[in-house]
VOTOR-725375 format. One record per residue (C-alpha): residue number from 0; x, y, z. Coordinates in Angstrom, 1 decimal, m for minus. Layout:
N
{atom NUM, {X, Y, Z}}
...
***
This chain:
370
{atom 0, {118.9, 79.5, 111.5}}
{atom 1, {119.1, 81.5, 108.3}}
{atom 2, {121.6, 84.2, 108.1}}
{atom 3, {120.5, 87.5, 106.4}}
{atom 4, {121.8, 89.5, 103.8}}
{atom 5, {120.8, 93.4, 103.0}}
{atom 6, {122.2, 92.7, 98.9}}
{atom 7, {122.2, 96.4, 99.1}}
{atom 8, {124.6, 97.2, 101.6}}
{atom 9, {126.2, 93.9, 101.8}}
{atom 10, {126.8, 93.0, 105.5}}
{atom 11, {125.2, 90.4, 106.9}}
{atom 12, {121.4, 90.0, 109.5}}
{atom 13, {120.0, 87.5, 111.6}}
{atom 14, {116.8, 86.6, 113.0}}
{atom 15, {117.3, 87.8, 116.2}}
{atom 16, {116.9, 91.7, 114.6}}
{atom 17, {113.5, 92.8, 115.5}}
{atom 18, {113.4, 95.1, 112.1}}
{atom 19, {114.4, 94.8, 108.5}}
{atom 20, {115.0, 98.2, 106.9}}
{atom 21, {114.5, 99.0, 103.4}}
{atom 22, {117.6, 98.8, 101.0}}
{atom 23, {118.9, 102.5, 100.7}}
{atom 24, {116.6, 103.9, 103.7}}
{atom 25, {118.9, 105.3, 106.2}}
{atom 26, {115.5, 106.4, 107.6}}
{atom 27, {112.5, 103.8, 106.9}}
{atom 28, {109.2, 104.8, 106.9}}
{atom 29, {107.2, 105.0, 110.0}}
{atom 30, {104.7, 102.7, 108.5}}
{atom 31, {106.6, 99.7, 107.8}}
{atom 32, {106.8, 97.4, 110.6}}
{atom 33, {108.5, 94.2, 109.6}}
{atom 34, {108.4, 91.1, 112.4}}
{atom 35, {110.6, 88.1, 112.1}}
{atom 36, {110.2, 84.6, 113.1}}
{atom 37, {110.3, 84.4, 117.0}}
{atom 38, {110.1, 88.1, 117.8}}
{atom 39, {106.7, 89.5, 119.6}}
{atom 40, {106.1, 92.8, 117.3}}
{atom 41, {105.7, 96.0, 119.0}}
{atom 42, {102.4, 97.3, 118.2}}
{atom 43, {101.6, 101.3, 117.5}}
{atom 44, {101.2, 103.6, 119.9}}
{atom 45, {98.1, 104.2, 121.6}}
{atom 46, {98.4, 107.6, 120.7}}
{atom 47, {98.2, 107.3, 116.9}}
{atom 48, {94.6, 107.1, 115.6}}
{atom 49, {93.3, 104.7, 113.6}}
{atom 50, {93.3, 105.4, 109.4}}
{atom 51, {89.9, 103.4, 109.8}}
{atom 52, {86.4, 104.7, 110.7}}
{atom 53, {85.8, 102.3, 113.5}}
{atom 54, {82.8, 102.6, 116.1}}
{atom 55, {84.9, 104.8, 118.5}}
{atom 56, {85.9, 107.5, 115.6}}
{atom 57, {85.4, 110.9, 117.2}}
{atom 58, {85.7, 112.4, 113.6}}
{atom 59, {83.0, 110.1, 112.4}}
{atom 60, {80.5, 110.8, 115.2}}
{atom 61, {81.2, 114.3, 114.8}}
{atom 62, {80.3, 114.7, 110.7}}
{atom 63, {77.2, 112.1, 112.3}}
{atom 64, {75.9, 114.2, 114.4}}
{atom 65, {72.5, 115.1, 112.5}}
{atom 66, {71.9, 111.2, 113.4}}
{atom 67, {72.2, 111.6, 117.2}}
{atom 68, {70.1, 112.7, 119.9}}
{atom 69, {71.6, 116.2, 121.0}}
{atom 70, {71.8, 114.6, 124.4}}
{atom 71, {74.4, 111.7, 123.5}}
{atom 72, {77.1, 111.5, 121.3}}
{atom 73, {77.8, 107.9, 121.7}}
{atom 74, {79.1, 105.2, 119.8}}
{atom 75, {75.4, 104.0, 119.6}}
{atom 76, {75.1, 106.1, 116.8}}
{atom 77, {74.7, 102.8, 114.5}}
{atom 78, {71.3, 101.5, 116.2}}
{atom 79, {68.8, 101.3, 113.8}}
{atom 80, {66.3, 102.4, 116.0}}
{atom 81, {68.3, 106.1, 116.7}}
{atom 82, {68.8, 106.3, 113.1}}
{atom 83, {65.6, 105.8, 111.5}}
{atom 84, {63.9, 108.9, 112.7}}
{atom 85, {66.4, 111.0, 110.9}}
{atom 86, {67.0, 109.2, 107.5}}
{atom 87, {63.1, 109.7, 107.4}}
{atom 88, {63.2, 113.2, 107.7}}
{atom 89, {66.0, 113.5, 105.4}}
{atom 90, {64.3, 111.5, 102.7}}
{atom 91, {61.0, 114.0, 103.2}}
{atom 92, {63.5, 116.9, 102.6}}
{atom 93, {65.1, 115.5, 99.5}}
{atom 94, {61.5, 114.8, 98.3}}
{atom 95, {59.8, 118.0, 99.1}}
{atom 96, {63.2, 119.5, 97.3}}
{atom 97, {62.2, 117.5, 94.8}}
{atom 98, {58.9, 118.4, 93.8}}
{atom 99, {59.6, 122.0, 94.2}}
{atom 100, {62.3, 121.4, 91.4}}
{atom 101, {59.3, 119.7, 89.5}}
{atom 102, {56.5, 122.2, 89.7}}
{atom 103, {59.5, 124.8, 88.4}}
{atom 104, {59.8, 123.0, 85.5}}
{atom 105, {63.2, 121.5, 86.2}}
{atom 106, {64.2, 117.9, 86.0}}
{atom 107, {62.8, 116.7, 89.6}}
{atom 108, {60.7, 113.6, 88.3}}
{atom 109, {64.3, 112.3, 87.4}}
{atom 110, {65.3, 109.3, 90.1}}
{atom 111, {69.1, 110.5, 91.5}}
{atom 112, {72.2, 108.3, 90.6}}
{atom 113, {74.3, 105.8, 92.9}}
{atom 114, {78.0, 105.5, 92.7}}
{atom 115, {79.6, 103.0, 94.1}}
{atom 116, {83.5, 104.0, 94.8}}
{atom 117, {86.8, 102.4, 95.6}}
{atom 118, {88.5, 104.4, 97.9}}
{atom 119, {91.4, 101.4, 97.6}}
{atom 120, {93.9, 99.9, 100.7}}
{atom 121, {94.3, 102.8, 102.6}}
{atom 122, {96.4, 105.4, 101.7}}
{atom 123, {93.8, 108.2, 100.4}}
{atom 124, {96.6, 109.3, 97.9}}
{atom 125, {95.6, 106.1, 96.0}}
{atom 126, {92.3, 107.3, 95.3}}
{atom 127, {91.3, 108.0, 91.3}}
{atom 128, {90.8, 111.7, 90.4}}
{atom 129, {87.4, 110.3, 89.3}}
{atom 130, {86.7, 108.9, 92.9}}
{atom 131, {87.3, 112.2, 94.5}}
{atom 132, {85.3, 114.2, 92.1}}
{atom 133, {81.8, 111.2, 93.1}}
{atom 134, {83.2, 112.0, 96.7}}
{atom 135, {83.0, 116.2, 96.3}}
{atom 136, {79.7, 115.7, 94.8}}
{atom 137, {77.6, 113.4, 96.3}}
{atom 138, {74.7, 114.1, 98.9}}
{atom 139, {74.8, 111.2, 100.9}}
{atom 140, {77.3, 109.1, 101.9}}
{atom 141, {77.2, 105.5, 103.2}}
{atom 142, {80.6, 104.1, 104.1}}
{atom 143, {82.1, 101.0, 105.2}}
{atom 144, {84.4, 100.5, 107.9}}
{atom 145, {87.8, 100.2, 106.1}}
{atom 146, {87.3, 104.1, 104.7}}
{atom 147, {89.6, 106.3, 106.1}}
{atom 148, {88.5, 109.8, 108.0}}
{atom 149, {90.9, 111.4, 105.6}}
{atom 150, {88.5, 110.2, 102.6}}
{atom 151, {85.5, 111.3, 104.5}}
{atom 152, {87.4, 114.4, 105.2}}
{atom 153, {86.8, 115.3, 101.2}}
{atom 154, {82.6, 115.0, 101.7}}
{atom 155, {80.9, 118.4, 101.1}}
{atom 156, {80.2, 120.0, 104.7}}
{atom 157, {76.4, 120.4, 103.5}}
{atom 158, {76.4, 116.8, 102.5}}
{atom 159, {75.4, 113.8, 104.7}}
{atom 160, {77.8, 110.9, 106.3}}
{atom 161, {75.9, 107.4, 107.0}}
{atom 162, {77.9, 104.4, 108.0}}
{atom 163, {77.4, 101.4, 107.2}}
{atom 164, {80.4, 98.9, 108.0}}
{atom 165, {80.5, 95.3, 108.4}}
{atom 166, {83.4, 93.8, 110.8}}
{atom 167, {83.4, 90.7, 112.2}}
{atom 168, {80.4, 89.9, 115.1}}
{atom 169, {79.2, 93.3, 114.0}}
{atom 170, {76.9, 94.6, 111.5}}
{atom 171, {75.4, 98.0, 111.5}}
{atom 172, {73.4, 97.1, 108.1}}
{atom 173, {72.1, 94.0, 106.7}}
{atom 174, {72.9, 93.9, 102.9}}
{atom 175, {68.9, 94.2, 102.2}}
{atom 176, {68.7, 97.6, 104.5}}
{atom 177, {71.6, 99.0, 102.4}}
{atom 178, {70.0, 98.2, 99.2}}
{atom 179, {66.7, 99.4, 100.3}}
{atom 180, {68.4, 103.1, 102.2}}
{atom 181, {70.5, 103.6, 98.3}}
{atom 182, {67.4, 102.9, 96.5}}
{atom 183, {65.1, 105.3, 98.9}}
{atom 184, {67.5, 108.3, 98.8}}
{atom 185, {68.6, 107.6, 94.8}}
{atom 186, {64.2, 107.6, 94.4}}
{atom 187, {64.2, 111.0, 96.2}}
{atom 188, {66.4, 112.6, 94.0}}
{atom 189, {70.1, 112.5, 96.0}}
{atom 190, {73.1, 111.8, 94.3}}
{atom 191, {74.3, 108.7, 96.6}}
{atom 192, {77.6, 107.8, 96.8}}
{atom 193, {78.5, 104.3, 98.4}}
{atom 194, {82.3, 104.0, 99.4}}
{atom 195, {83.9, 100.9, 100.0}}
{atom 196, {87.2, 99.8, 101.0}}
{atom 197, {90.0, 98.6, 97.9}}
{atom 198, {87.3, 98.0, 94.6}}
{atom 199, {83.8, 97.5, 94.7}}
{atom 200, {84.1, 94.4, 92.8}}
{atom 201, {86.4, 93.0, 94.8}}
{atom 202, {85.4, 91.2, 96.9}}
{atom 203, {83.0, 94.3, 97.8}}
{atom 204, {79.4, 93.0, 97.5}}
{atom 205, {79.2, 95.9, 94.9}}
{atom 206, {78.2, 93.5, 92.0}}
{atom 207, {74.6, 93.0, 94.3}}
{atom 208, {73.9, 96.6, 94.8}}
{atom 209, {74.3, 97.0, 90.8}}
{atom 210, {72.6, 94.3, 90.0}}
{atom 211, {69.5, 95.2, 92.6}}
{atom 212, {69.5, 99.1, 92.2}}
{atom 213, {69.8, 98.6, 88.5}}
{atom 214, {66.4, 96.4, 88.3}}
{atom 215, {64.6, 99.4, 89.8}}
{atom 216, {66.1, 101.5, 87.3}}
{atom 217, {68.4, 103.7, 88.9}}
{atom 218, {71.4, 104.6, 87.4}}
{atom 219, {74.5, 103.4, 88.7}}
{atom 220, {78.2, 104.3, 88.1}}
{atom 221, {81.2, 102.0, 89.3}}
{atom 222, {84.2, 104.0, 90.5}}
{atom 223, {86.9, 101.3, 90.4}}
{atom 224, {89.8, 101.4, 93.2}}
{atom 225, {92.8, 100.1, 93.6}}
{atom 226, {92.3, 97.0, 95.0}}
{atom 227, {94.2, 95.7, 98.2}}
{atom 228, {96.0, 92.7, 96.5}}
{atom 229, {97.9, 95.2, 94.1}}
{atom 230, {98.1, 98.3, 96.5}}
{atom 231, {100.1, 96.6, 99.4}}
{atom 232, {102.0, 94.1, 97.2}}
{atom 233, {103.3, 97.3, 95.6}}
{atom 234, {103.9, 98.8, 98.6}}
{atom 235, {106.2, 95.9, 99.6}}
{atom 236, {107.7, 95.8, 96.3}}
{atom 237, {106.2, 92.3, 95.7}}
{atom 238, {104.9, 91.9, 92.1}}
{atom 239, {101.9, 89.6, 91.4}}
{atom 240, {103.8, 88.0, 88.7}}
{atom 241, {106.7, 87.8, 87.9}}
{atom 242, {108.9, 85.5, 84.6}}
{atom 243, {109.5, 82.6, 85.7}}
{atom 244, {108.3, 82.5, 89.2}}
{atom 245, {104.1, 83.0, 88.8}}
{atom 246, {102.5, 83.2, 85.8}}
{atom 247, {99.4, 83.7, 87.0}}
{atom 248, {97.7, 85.3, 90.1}}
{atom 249, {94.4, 84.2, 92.1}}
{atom 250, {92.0, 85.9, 94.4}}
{atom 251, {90.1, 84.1, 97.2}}
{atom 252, {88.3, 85.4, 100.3}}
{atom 253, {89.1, 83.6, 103.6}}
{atom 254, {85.6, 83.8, 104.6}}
{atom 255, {83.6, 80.7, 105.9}}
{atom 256, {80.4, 79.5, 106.0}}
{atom 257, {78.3, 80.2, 108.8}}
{atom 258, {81.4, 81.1, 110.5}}
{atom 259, {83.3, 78.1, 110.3}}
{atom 260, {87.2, 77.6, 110.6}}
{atom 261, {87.2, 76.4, 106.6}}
{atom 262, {87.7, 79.2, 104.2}}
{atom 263, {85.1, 78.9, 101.3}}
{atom 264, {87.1, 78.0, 98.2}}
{atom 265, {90.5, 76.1, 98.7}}
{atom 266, {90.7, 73.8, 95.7}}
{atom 267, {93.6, 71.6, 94.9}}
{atom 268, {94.4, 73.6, 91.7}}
{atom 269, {94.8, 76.5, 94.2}}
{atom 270, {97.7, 74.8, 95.6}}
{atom 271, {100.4, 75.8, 92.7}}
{atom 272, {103.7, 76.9, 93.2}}
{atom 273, {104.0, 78.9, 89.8}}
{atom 274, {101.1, 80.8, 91.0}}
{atom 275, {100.6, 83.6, 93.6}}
{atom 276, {97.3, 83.6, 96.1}}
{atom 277, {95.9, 86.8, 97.4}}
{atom 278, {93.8, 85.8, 100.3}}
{atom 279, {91.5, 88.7, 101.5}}
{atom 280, {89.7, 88.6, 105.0}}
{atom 281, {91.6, 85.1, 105.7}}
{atom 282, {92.4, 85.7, 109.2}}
{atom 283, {90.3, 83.4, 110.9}}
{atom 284, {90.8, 80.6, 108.6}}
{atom 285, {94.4, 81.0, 107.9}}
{atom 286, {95.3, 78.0, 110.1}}
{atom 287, {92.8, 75.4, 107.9}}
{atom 288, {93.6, 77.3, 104.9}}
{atom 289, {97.7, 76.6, 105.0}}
{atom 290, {97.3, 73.2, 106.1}}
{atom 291, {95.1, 72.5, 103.3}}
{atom 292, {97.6, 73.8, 100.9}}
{atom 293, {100.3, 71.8, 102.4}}
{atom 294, {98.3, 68.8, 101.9}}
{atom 295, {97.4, 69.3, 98.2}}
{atom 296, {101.3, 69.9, 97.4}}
{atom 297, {102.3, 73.4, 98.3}}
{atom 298, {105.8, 72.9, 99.6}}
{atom 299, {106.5, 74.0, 103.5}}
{atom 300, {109.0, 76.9, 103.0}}
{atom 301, {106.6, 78.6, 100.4}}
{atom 302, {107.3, 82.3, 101.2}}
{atom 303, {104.3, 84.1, 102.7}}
{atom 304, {102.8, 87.7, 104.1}}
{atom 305, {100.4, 88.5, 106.0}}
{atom 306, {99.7, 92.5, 106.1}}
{atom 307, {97.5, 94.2, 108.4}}
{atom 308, {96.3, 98.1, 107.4}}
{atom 309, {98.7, 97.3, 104.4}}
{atom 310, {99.4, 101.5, 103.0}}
{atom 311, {98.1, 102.8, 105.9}}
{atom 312, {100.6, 104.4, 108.6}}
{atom 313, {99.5, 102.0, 111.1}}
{atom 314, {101.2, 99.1, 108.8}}
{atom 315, {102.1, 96.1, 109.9}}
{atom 316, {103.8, 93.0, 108.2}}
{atom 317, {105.0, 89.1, 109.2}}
{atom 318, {106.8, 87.1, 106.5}}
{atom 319, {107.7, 83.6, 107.1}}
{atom 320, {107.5, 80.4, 105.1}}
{atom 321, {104.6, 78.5, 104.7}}
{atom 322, {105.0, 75.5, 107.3}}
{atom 323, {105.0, 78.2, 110.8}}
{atom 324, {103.3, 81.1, 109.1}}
{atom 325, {100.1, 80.4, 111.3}}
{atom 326, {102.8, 80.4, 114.2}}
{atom 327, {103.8, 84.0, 113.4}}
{atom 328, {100.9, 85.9, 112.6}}
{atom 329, {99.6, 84.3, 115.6}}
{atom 330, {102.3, 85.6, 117.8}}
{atom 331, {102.5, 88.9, 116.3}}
{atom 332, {98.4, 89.3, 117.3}}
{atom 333, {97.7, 90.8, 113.9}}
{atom 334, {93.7, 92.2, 113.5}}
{atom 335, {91.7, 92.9, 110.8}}
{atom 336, {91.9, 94.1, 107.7}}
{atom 337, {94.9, 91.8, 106.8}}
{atom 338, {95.8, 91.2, 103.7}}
{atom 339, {97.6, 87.4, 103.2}}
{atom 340, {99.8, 86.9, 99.8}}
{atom 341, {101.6, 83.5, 99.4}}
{atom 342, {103.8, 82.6, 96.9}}
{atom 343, {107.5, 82.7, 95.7}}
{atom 344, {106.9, 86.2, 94.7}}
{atom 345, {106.7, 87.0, 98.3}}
{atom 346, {110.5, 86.4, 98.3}}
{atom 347, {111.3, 89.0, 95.8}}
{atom 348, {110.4, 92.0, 98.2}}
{atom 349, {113.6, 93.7, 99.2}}
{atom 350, {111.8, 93.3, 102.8}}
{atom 351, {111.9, 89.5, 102.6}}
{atom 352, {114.3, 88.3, 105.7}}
{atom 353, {115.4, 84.8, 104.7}}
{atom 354, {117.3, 85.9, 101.5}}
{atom 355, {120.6, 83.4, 101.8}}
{atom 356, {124.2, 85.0, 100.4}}
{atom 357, {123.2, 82.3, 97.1}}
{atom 358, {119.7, 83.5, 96.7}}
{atom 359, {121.4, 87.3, 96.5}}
{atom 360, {124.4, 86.4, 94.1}}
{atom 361, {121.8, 84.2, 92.1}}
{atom 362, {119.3, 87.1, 91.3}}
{atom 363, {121.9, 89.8, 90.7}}
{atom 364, {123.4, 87.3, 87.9}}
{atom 365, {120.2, 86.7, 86.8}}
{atom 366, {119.5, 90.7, 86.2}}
{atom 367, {122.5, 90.5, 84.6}}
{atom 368, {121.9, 88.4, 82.1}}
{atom 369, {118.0, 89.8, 81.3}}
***
């Protein structure tokens, strides 16, 4: 068993401590949740709502409501066959508006526009003055799951909310409909705004609703946000790269095909210890996806993180090296969205729990000789 040292304050941890504190935080912050090897975490209260517009949202079912029948306000508000009669008659509006603004001479032949906007990791105060401006102007919404109510909360009153997540067993859009419903509203005249979680070509699908709604010749601006990988490593204080620990940095998703346990793209090059992997949506595959870098040389106590709602107040984190990192994620029953990062880099967070008394005196004589 390691023994743990805050370098800060200078006295000394172990593993049985359920938390790990910040250096100089008398009082951490009530998002970070940091779990240690052996430890079942303590998840957030019931209470606290969720930064994410799941299927339950009250707030999201309440700016949804010109999508309901006025005798239900259910969470089967994302059925196709309940939706449908409204997005019609909203389209006729926006087209009727239309031609009025045509026969007065105005500029209603002109198609409307599409933005597609990163609201990044979480935390709305990450959002780009540009994305907020998109968000205050738009006419239509469609949003994914991972956009918080306190984004939406910025959407005109007058202006019109339509989810269309994705989360796992659960899709209340195919790609094709949501190409099809920007492409009807942007052709009617609406300024359409798409918001999706991190950036929109991140891992985001945004690049195929360019490319489509561009080759029907509507105009579409990319909002870029701050993408998870950068967000939460900075909110852990884990940099990317870093001289002479990763000189590079890779992206992979942890999805499979058809659902499998295999993530999609786990190369042998992937596998390098001078270089730091960002695995998004790798959850599900994590197990195949560790043992696979094991095999192909990645060495056992590779410091790792796995961090679920990373920025968000319902943060949580695991850190443990490579060889039981499966083990404690696992055991600390995280959910999506978690974000994985894996690398030594991992070990330069002043969160990190297996810092050794020579790991501390070597990096303060190492500062002191930069």
């Amino acid at each position: 068993m390691k023994t743990l040292v805050n370098h800060h304050h200078h006295y000394h941890h172990h593993l049985s401590r359920t938390h790990f504190y910040s250096p100089n935080l008398s009082n951490p912050p009530p998002h970070l949740h940091l779990h240690f090897n052996n430890i079942r975490p303590t998840h957030p209260p019931l209470c606290l709502p969720s930064p994410f517009t799941e299927m339950h949202s009250p707030e999201r079912l309440q700016r949804e409501s010109w999508l309901l029948p006025t005798t239900t306000h259910s969470s089967s508000s994302n059925d196709i066959a309940l939706q449908l009669p409204e997005l019609k008659r909203l389209l006729q509006v926006l087209k009727e508006r239309r031609g009025r603004d045509s026969e007065g001479g105005s500029f209603g032949n002109r198609p409307g526009r599409v933005s597609l906007v990163g609201t990044g990791p979480g935390d709305p105060e990450l959002l780009t003055v540009k994305a907020i401006r998109a968000v205050e102007a738009a006419d239509l919404v469609l949003y994914d799951r991972l956009v918080s109510n306190e984004v939406l909360g910025l959407v005109r009153v007058d202006a019109r909310l339509l989810y269309v997540g994705k989360t796992a067993g659960y899709h209340s859009r195919t790609q094709e409909e949501i190409h099809e419903l920007l492409l009807s509203f942007a052709e009617a005249g609406a300024n359409v705004v798409r918001l999706k979680g991190g950036d929109p070509l991140v891992f985001g699908r945004g690049g195929e609703e360019m490319d489509f709604l561009q080759q029907q010749g509507i105009q579409v601006k990319i909002i870029p946000g701050i993408t998870s990988a950068s967000g939460i490593a900075a909110e852990l204080g884990i940099p990317l790269t870093h001289r002479g620990v990763a000189n590079s940095v890779r992206f992979l998703t942890g999805h499979s095909r058809n659902g499998g346990t295999d993530p999609l793209h786990v190369a042998e090059n992937a596998a390098d210890p001078d270089s730091t992997l960002v695995i998004y949506m790798g959850l599900a595959t994590l197990p195949s996806l560790t043992a696979k870098l094991m095999l192909h040389g990645l060495p056992p106590d590779t410091p790792a993180a796995a961090v679920e709602r990373g920025t968000t107040a319902q943060q949580r984190i695991v850190f443990a090296e490579l060889d039981s990192f499966v083990d404690e994620v696992r055991l600390a029953e995280l959910v999506s969205p978690t974000l994985i990062i894996i690398g030594k880099v991992v070990a330069l967070s002043p969160y990190w729990p297996h810092m050794s008394i020579d790991d501390s005196h070597a990096r303060k004589m190492e500062k002191a000789c930069l």
